[in-house]
Residue, then its C-alpha position, 0 to 999 in steps of 0.5 A: x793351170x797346165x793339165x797332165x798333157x801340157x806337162x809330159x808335151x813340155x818335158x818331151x818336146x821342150x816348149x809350149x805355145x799360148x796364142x793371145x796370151x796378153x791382148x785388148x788394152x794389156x797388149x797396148x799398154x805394153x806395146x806404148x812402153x817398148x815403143x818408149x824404149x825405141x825412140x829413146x834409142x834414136x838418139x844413141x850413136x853409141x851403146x849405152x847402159x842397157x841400150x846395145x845397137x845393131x852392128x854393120x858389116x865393119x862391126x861398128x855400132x849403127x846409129x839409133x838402131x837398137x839392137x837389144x835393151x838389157x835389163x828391161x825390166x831396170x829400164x823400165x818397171x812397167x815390164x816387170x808387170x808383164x813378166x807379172x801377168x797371172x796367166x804366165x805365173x800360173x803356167x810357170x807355177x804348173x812346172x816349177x812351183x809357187x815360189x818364182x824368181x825371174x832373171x835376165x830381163x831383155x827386150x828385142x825390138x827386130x827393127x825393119x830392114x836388118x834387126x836381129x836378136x838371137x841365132x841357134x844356141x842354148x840359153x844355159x850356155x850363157x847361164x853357165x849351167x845345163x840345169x832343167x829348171x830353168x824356164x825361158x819365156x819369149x812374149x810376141x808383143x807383134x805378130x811374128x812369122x818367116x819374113x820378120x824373124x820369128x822363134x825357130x826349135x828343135x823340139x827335144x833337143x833339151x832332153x840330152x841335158x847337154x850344152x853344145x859347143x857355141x862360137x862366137x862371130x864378131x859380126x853378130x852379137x853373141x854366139x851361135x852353134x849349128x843344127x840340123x835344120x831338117x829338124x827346126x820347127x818354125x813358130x809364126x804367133x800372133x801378137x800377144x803369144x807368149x813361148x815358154x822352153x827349157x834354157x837347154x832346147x835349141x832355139x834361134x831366129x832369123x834376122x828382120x827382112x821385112x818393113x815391120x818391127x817384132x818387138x819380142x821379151x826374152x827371160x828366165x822364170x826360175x824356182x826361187x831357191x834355186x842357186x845360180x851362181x852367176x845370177x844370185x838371189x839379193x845380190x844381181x840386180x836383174x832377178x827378181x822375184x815375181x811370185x811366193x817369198 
């Protein structure tokens, strides 16, 4: 599905962009379940399994606003279709072959007025490895631009291969690292976008100040036999595989 050129701008630059991907009534049916998922949340005054909530200036837990639902795809299986969608697979198939597994299934909601999802890091940091054979894979169920947080790269940053020192700050969920800024490139996307980059590129977003949600997805599409110590085939829950044996 990606031509020669797809290919060498991917191993050089780290991403691809693939505006509309989803769209018309796929996009709606997508768009109903994660809007399920958030008025579940209302409810919440605390984390829940799966459920993580924004945190205030006290790093305490905010009250019915979701933050992050982990194990989408556990939570709900309609968003196993989506990471099913043929027009992602044959993509991913173009760069790691036609037995694809798929891990670490999140769904960012970026509520108005606050709603965060991920600073600059690495994703392999979290994975415990730097290998190349991870695809990360973003779906902009919303349109996303400057004001509401959308996905921030440093195109290239993956090639050195290396994982660079990450901290942890209390007030955010997860850690973060720094980067030139000067190098960032912004990607605003439409509805319906869908992001693939390598788990070694430096990435991040800002946070939500506008009045409009960006309901976002973020996994891993990974080769079916490739061997994550921490994420093993048959024995965590959260992979799956999603194309081939």
């Amino acid at each position: 599905m990606l031509d020669s050129q797809d290919i060498v701008r991917f191993r050089e630059e780290g991403y691809l962009v693939f505006e509309r991907l989803i769209h018309g009534t796929r996009l709606d049916y997508y768009l109903a379940a994660f809007d399920e998922l958030v008025e579940k949340s209302r409810s919440l005054n605390e984390p829940a399994p799966h459920f993580s909530l924004e945190l205030d200036a006290e790093e305490k837990p905010i009250a019915g606003m979701l933050h992050k639902v982990q194990g989408v795809c556990l939570v709900e299986p309609r968003i196993l279709e989506l990471a099913q969608e043929p027009a992602i697979l044959d993509r991913i198939e173009s760069l790691l072959g036609p037995n694809i597994d798929l891990f670490g299934t999140k769904f960012f909601p970026k509520l108005a007025g606050g709603g965060t999802s991920t600073h600059w890091h690495q994703d392999n940091y979290y994975f415990g490895t730097d290998s190349d054979q991870i695809i990360s894979c973003g779906i902009y169920l919303q349109d996303a631009d400057a004001e509401n947080g959308c996905l921030q790269v440093v195109p290239g940053s993956h090639r050195s291969g290396r994982i660079v020192e990450h901290e942890r700050d209390p007030q955010t969920h997860g850690s973060w690292t720094r980067v030139d800024e000067q190098q960032a490139v912004m990607l605003p996307v439409a509805a319906g976008t869908v992001v693939l980059f390598s788990a070694n590129l430096l990435h991040g977003t800002a946070d939500n100040t506008s009045t409009r949600t960006r309901y976002s997805t973020a996994w891993h599409y990974i080769p079916g036999d490739l061997d994550l110590a921490n994420f093993p085939r048959g024995d965590y829950d959260d992979r799956h595989t999603v194309r081939g044996q």
